[in-house]
C-alpha positions as CSV (number, residue, x, y, z in Angstrom):
1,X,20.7,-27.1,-26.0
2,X,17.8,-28.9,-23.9
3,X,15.4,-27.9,-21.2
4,X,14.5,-24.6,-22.8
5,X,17.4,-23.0,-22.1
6,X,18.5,-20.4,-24.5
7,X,22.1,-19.3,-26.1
8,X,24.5,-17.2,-23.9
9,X,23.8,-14.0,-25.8
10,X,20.5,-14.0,-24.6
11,X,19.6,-10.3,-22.7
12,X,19.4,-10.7,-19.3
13,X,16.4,-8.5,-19.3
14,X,15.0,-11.2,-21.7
15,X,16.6,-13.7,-19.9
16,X,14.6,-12.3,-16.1
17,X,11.6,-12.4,-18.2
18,X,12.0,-15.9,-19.0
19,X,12.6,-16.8,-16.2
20,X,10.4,-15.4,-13.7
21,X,7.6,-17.4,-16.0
22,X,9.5,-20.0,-15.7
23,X,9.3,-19.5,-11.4
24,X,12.8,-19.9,-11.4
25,X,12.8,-16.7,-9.4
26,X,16.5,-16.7,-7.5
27,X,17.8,-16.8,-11.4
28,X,15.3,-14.5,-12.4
29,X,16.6,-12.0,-9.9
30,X,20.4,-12.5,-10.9
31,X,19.1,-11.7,-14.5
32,X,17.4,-8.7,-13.9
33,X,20.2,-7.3,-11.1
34,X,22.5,-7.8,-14.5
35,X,19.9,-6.1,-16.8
36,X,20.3,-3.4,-14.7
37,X,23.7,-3.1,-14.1
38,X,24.3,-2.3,-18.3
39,X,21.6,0.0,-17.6
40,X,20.0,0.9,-14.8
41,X,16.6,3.1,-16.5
42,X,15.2,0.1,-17.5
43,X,11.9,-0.2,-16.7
44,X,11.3,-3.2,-17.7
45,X,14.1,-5.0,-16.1
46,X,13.6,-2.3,-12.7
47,X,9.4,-3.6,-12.7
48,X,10.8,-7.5,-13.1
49,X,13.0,-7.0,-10.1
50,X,10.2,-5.8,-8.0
51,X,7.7,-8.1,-9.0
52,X,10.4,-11.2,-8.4
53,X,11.2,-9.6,-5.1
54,X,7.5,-9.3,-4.1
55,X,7.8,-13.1,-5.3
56,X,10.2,-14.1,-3.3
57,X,9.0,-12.2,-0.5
58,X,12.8,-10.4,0.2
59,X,13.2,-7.9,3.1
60,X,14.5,-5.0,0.0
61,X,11.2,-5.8,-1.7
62,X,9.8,-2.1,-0.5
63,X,13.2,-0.4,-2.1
64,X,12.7,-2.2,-5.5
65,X,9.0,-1.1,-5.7
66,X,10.0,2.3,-4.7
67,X,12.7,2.3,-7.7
68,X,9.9,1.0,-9.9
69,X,7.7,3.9,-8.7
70,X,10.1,6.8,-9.1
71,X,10.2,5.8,-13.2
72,X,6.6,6.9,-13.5
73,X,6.6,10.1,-11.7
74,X,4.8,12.0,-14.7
75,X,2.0,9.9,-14.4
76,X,0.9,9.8,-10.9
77,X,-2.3,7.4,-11.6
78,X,-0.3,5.2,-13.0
79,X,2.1,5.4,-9.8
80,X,-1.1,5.1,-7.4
81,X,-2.5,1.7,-9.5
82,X,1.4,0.1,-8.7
83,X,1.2,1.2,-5.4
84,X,-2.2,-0.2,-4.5
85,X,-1.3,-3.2,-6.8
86,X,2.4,-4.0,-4.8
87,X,0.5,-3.3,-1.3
88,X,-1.6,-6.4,-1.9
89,X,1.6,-8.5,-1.0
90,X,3.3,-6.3,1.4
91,X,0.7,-5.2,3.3
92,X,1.8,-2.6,5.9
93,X,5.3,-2.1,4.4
94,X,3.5,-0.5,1.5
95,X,2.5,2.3,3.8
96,X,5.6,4.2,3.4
97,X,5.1,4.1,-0.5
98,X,1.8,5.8,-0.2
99,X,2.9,7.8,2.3
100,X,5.2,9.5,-0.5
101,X,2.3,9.3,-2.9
102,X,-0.2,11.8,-0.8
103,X,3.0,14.2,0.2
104,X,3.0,14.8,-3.4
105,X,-0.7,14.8,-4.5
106,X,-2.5,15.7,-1.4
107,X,-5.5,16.3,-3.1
108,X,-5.7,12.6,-4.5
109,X,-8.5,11.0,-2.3
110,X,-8.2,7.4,-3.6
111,X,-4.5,7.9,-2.1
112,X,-5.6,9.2,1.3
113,X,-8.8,7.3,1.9
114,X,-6.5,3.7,1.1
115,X,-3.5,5.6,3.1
116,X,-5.9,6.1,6.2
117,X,-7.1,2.7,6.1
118,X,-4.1,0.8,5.7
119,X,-2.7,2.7,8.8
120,X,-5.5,2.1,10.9
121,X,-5.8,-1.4,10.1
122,X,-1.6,-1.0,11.1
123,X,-2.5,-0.1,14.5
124,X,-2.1,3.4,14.4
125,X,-4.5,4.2,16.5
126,X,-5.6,8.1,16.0
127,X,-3.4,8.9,13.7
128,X,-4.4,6.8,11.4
129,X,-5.6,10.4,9.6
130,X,-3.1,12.5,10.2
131,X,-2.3,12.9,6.2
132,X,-5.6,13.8,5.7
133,X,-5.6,16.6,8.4
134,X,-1.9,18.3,6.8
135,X,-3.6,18.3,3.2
136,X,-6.8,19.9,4.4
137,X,-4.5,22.4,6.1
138,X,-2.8,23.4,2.7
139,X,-6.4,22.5,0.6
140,X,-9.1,23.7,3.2
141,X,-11.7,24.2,0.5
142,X,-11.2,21.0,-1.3
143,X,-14.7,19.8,-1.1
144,X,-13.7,16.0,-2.3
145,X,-11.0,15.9,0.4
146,X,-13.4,17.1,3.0
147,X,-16.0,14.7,2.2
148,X,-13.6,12.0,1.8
149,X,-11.7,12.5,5.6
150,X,-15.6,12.5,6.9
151,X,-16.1,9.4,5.1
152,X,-13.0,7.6,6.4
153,X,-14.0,8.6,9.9
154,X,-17.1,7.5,9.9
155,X,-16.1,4.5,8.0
156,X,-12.8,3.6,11.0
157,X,-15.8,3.9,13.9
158,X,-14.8,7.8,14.7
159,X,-18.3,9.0,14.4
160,X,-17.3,11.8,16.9
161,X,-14.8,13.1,14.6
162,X,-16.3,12.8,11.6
163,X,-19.7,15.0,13.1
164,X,-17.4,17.8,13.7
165,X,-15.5,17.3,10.8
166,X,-18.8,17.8,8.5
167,X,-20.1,20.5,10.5
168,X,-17.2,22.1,10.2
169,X,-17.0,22.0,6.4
170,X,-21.0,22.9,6.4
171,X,-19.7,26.0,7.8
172,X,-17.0,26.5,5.5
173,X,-18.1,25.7,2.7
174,X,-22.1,26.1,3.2
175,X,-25.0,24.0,3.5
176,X,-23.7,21.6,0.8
177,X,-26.9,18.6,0.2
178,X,-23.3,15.9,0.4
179,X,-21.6,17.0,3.9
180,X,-25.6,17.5,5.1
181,X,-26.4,13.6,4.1
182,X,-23.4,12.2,5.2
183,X,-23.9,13.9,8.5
184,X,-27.5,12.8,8.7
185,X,-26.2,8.9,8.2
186,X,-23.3,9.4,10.5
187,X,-26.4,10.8,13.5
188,X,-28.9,8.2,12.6
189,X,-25.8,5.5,13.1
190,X,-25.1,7.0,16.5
191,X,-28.8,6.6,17.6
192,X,-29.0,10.6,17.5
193,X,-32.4,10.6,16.5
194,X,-33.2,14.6,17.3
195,X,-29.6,15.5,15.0
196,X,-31.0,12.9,12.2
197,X,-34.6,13.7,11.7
198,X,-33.1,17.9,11.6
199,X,-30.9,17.4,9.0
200,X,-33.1,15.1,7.0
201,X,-36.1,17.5,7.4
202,X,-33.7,20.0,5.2
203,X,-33.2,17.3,2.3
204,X,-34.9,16.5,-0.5
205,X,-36.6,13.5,-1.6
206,X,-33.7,12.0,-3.9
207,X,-32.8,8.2,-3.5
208,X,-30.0,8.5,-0.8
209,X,-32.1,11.2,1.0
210,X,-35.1,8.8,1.1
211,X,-33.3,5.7,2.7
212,X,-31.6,7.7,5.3
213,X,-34.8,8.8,6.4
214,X,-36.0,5.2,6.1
215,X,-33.2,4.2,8.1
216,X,-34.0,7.3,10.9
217,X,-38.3,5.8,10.9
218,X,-37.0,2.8,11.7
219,X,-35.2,4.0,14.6
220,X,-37.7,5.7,15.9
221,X,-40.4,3.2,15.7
222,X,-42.0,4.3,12.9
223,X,-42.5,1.5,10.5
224,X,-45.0,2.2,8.3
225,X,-43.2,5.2,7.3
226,X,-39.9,3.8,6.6
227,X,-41.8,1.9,4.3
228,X,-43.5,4.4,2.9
229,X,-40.3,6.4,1.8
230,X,-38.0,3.2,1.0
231,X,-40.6,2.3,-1.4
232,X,-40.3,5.1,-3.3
233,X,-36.7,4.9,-3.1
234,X,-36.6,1.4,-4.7
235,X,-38.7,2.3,-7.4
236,X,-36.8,5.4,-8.5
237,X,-33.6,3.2,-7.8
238,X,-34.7,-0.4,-7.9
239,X,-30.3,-1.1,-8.4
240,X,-29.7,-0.1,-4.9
241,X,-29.0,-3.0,-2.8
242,X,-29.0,-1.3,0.7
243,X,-32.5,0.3,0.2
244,X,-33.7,-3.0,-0.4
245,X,-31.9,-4.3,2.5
246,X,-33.5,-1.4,5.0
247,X,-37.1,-1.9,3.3
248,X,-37.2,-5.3,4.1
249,X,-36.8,-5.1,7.7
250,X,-39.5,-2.4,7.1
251,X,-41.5,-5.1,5.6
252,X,-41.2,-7.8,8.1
253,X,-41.6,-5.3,10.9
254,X,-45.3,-4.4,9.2
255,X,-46.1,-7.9,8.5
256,X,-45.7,-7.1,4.9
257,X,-46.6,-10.7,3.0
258,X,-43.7,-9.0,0.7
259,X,-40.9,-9.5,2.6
260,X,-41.7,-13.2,1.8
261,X,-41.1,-12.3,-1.8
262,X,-38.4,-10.8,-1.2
263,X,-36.2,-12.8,1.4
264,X,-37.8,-16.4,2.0
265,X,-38.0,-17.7,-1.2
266,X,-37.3,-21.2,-1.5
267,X,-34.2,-21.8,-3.4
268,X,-32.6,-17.9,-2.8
269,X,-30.4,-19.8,-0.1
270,X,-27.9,-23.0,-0.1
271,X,-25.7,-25.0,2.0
272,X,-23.0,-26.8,0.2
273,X,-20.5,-29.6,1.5
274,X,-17.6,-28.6,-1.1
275,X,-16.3,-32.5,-1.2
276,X,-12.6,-31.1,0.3
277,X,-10.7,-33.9,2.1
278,X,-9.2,-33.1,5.3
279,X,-5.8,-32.8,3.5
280,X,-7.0,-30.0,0.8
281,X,-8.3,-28.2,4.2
282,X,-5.5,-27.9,6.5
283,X,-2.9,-27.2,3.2
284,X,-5.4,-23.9,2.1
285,X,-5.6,-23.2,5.7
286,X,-1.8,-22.9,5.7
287,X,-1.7,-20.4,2.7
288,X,-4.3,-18.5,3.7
289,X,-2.5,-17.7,7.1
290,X,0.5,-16.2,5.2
291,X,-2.2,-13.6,3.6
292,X,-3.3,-12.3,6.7
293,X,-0.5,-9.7,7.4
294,X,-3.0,-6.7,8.8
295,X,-2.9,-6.4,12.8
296,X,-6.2,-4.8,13.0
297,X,-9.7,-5.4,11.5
298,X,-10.3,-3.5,8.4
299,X,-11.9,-0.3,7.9
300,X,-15.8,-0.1,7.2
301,X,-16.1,-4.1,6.9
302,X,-18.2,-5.9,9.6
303,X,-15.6,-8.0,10.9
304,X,-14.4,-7.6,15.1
305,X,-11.3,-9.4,16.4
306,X,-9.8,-10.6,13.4
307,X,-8.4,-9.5,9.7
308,X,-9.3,-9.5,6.3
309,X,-7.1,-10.0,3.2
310,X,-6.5,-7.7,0.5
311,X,-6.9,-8.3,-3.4
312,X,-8.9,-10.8,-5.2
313,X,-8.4,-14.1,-3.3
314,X,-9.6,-15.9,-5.8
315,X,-8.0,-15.4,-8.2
316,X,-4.2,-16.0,-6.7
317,X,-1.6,-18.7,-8.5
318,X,-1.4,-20.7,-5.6
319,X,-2.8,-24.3,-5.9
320,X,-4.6,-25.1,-3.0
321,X,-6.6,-21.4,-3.6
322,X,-7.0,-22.2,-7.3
323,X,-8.7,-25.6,-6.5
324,X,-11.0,-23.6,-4.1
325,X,-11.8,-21.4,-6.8
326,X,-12.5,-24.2,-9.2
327,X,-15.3,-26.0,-6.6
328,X,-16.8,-22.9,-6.0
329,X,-17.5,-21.6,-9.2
330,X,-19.6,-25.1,-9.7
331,X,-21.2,-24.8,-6.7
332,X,-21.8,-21.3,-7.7
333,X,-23.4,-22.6,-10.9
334,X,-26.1,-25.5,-9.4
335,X,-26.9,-22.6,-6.8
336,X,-27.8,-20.1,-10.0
337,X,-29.9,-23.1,-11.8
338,X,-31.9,-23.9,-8.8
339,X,-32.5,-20.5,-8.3
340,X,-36.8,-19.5,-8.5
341,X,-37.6,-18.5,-11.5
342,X,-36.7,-14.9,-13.3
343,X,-38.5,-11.9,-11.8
344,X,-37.7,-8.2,-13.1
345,X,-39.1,-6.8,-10.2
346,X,-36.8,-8.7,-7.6
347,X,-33.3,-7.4,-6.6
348,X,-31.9,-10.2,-6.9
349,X,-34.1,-12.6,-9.3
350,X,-34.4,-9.9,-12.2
351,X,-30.7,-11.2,-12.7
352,X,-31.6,-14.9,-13.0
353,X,-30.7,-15.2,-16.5
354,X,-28.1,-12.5,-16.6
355,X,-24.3,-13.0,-17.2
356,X,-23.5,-13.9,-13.6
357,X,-19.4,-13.9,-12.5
358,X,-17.4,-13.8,-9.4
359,X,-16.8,-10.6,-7.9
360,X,-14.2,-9.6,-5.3
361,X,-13.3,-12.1,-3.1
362,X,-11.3,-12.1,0.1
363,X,-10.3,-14.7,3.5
364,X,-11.3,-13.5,7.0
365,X,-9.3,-14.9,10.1
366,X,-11.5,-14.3,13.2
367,X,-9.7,-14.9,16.7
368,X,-11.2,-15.0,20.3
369,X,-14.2,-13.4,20.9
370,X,-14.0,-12.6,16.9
371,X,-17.6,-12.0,15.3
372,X,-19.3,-10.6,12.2
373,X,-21.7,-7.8,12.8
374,X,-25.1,-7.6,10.5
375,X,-24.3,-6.0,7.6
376,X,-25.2,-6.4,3.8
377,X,-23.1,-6.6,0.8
378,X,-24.2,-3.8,-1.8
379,X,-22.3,-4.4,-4.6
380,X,-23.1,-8.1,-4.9
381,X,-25.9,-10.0,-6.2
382,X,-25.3,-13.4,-3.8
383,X,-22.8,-13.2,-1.1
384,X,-21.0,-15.9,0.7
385,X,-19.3,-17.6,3.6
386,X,-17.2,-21.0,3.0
387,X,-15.6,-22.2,6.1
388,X,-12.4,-23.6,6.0
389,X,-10.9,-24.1,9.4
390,X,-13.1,-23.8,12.9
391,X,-12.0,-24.1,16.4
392,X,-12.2,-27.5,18.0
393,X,-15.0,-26.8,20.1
394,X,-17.8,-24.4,19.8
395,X,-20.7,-24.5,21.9
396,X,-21.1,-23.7,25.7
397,X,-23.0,-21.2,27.3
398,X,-24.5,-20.5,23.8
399,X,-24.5,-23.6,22.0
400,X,-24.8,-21.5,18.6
401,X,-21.8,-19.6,19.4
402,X,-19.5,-19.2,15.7
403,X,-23.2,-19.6,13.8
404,X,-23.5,-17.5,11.0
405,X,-27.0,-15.5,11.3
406,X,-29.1,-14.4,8.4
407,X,-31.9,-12.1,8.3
408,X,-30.9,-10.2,11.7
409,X,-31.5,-6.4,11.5
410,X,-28.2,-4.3,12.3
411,X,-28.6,-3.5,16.2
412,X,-28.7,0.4,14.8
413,X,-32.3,0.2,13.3
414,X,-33.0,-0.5,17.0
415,X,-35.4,-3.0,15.2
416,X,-35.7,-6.2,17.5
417,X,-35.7,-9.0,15.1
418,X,-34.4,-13.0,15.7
419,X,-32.5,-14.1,12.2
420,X,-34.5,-15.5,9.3
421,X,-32.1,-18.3,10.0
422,X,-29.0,-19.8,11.6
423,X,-26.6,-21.8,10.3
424,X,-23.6,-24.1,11.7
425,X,-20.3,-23.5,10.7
426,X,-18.2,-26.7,9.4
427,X,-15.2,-27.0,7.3
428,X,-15.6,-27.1,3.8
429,X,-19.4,-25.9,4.0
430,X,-20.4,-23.2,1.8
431,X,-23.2,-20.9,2.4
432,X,-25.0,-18.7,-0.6
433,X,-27.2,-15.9,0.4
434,X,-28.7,-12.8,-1.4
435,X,-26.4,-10.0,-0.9
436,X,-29.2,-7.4,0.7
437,X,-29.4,-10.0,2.9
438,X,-28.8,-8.5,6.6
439,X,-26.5,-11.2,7.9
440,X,-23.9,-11.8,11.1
441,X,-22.3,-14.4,13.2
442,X,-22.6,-14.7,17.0
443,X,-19.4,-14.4,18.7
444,X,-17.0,-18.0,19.7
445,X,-15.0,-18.0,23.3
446,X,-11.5,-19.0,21.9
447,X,-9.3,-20.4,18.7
448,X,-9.1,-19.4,15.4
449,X,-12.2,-19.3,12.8
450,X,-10.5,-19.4,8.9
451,X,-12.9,-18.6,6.4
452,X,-13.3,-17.5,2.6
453,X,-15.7,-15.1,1.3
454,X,-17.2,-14.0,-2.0
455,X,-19.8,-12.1,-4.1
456,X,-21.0,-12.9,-7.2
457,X,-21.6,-10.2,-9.5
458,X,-23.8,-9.5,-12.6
459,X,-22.8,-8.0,-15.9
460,X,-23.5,-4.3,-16.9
């Protein structure tokens, strides 16, 4: 025998396996089908199928994960990681699978909160909810579940719905500190300044407490106060990134020589030409297209008029995302080196010498009109934005139009504030940034805007 191949006696189950590392998937799939025809409980051979169907991106692909489901149904987490896991590739067609999921575990809030999101980002307008609304019906004291529907309300641009929807568990379920904070956020968002300052006058002074009512100063025009209480918030929890985010407008609205410190460092930012030819552009342009399977901007991200994909982007087999990954993570490198030197008191400096890594990563495919609004990325140390395809002509009335803008406050601190910065946008340029960095980009007229993001993480 030659080539690897094995003797005839071989399981096919084996055989699948084989196989599918092999990416000789259309045999893979006749192995496994035969695996389970001698017997069909398999799970191994019933998980290969699915995964080679995902593979091979067949139209049954939803009806093999569901048979690979239904073999775990005494252990529902585990059900809920393959779910989530399979919805990376199918995208909306996973929605029925989850859908099953919260019909029988309507109390599991990681289920409903990715359920609600998913069908929102689907196009499903209002309803995007509904499962949440027929569990609270059967669960009306679940305090997670309550707090989690407000949070996906908020979070999907209802703020409307999820006001009521906290008042009305305040009244259920009492003046809980949780539904009272969320509220107060959810006010101060909306610009209702009277609602906001009469919830926060009724919290403590914990962390959270203390940068919505930083966030609510600002608002009103109150600067020196918002600094005032987001200091005290950093230095009781110096790991929060979005307190440091809010305290530096604070700073640089007071003339603070801190926010210096803090934002303006020299070597805190970079601009990097990758080195990708043409060629390497337009072929990860073209895989990254067949990722973007959503209809609808995501839920809670900052992006308008475009989509996001799902998983860890870097970290997919395909070639042309692979090589991406490999000239990032050196450019990643030579940006940590250069980096000023180590500083425990600095959000993002006291992890200088730390174990640094890449975090999640994901592509964004802005359309026309398509924009970024100023937001911050908490659960990074540096953030990102590597551009890999750009329409053919910005420019215009606004002759910055598709720039990425850092340093911008978030047009609901009502704090009037030009960027730190602007940069222009060009394929196979990658920008690195401190992650409580408020940062944006200005709107473009027409075409498409391809682009890969990132944050880089430190260790615990």
């Amino acid at each position: 025998m030659s080539g690897g191949e094995k003797s005839s006696d071989e399981p096919p189950g084996l055989r699948g396996a084989r196989l599918e590392g092999q990416r000789r998937l259309d045999e893979a799939a006749l192995a496994y089908e035969a695996a389970l025809a001698s017997d069909p409980e398999s799970e191994s051979a019933v998980d290969g199928r699915a995964r080679v169907a995902l593979l091979r991106k067949e139209p049954e692909a939803v009806e093999h994960c569901r048979r690979a489901v239904a073999l775990r149904n005494r252990d529902p987490e585990l059900q809920l990681q393959m779910i989530l896991s399979v919805a990376v590739e199918l995208g909306a067609d996973a929605i029925p699978l989850l859908h099953d999921f919260v019909l029988r575990h309507p109390e599991a809030t990681s289920a409903q909160e990715r359920l609600a999101e998913m069908r929102a980002e689907a196009g499903e307008g209002e309803a995007f909810a509904d499962a949440y609304v027929a569990a609270l019906r059967r669960h009306p004291r679940n305090k997670g579940l309550r707090l989690s529907y407000c949070m996906s309300l908020a979070r999907a641009g209802h703020p409307e719905r999820a006001l009521q929807s906290a008042e009305a568990a305040r009244a259920l379920l009492g003046d809980d500190r949780d539904f009272l904070l969320l509220e107060a956020f959810v006010a101060t968002h909306e610009g209702l300044s009277d609602r906001a300052g009469a919830l926060l006058d009724r919290l403590d002074d914990l962390p959270d407490a203390q940068l919505a009512r930083g966030q609510h100063y600002l608002q009103a025009g109150r600067p020196a106060e918002a600094k005032r209480v987001l200091e005290a918030a950093v230095r009781a929890n110096p790991a929060n990134l979005m307190t440091w985010a809010v305290l530096g407008v604070a700073w640089r609205v007071t003339e603070d020589p801190r926010h210096a410190w803090l934002c303006e460092q020299r070597g805190l930012y970079s601009i990097v030409d990758l080195g990708l030819s043409a060629p390497q552009l337009t072929g990860l342009a073209q895989v990254l297209r067949t990722l973007h399977s959503a209809r609808f901007h995501p839920v809670g991200q900052s992006l308008r008029g475009g989509t996001q994909t799902r998983g860890s982007l870097l970290t997919r087999p395909e070639p042309e995302i692979a090589a991406l990954a490999d000239v990032i993570g050196q450019a990643v490198r030579r940006h940590v080196a250069n980096l000023p030197p180590a500083d425990p008191g600095h959000p993002l400096l006291r992890h200088r010498n730390s174990d640094l890594s890449l975090g999640g990563s994901w592509s964004v495919r802005l359309a026309d009109g398509g924009f970024h609004v100023s937001h911050v990325h908490p659960g990074g140390v540096i953030s990102s934005a590597c551009y890999v395809s750009l329409p053919e002509r910005l420019g215009g009335d606004d002759p910055k139009e598709g720039w990425l803008e850092v340093g911008r406050p978030p047009p609901e601190l009502k704090v009037d504030l030009p960027p730190i910065a602007t940069v222009e946008p060009r394929p196979g340029r990658l920008v690195l940034f401190p992650s409580y960095v408020f940062h944006g980009t200005r709107p473009f007229r027409a075409g498409e805007r391809l682009s890969v993001a990132f944050d880089v993480v430190a260790g615990s």
